[in-house]
N, C-alpha and C positions, 0 to 999 in steps of 0.2 A: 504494500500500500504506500509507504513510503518512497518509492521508487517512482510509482506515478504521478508526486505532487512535486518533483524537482520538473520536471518537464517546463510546465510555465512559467516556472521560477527562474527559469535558466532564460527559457524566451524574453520575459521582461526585463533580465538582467541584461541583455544583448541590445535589445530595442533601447536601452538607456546608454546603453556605450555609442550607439550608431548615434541616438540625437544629441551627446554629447559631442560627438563630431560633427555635427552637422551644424551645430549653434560656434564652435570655433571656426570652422571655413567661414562659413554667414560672416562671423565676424572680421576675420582677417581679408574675405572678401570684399566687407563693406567700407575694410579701410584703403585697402594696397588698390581697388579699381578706380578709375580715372574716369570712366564711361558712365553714363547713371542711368541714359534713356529714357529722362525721363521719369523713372519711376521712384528712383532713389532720392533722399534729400542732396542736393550741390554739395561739394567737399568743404566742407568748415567746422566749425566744434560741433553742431549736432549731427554730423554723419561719424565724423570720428569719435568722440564720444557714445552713438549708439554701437559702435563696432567695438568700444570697448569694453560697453557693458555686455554685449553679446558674448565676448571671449570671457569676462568675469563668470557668467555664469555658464557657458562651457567647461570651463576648468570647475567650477562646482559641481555640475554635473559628472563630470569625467571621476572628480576626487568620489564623490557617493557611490558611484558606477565602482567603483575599487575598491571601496568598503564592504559594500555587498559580497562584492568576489569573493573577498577574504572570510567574511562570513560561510560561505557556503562550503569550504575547503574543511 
């Protein structure tokens, strides 16, 4: 029984590793492009600044995403 409830435990532990990469590109994307088309704020403190808080909480995520891990070992 116990074998069966690590399954989605391992899934949501994965799904938090992926969006914790996904919130650190976001962010280092938001900051390192030049391009915005439009859709992004112009390069100034509030793009850079939201790319930094995206990577803040990237790296929070990623750090919890590793705690877990360790937990489950």
């Amino acid at each position: 029984m116990r074998g069966q409830d690590r399954g989605p435990a391992q899934l949501t532990l994965y799904i938090s590793v992926l969006a914790s990469l996904a919130y650190l590109g976001g962010g280092i994307a938001l900051i390192a492009s030049s391009q915005s088309f439009g859709m992004l704020p112009e390069p100034g403190l509030l793009r850079y600044s939201m790319g930094t808080l995206l990577i803040i909480y990237g790296a929070f995520r990623a750090y919890r995403a590793y705690q877990r891990f360790q937990e489950n070992d």
